[in-house]
C-alpha positions, -999 to 999 in steps of 0.1 A, spaced: 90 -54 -353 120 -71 -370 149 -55 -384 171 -68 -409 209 -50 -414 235 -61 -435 270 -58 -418 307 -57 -422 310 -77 -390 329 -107 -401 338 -129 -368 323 -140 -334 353 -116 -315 340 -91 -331 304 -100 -318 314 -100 -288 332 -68 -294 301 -50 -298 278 -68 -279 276 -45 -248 270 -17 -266 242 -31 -288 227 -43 -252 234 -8 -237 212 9 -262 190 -17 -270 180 -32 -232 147 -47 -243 157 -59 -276 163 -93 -284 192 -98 -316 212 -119 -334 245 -122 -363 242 -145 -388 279 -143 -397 277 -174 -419 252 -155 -444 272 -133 -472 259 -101 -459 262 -111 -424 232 -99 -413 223 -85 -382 186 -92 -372 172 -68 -341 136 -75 -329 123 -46 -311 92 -23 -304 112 8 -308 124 24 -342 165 16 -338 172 18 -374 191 50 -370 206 40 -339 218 10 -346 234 23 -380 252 51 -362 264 28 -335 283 2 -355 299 30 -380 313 41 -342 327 13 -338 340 13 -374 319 -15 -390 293 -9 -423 261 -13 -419 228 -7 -441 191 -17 -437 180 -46 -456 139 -37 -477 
């Protein structure tokens, strides 16, 4: 299942900021930042429901993030 957020990460440090954290919850989950999109949109493919987790783990780390319908 694919899983579209929207995201107040704005730069490729910041990517890598997060990174292994998202990879520390997420082992088996493949994911990508398209930081050049407007809403720079974080796109998860996973068999497992992670929208609450992955909300939850970027405000953490003090960044927005919503789920895109």
């Amino acid at each position: 299942m694919i899983f579209v957020f929207k995201t107040s990460v704005k730069t490729k440090m910041e990517v890598k900021k997060i990174k292994p954290h998202i990879n520390k919850v997420l082992p088996r989950a493949k994911w990508n930042f398209d930081l050049e999109d407007r809403d720079k949109i974080l796109r998860i493919d996973s068999v497992e429901n992670i929208r609450l987790i992955i909300i939850e783990l970027l405000n953490i780390h003090h960044y927005n993030c919503e789920e895109l319908a």
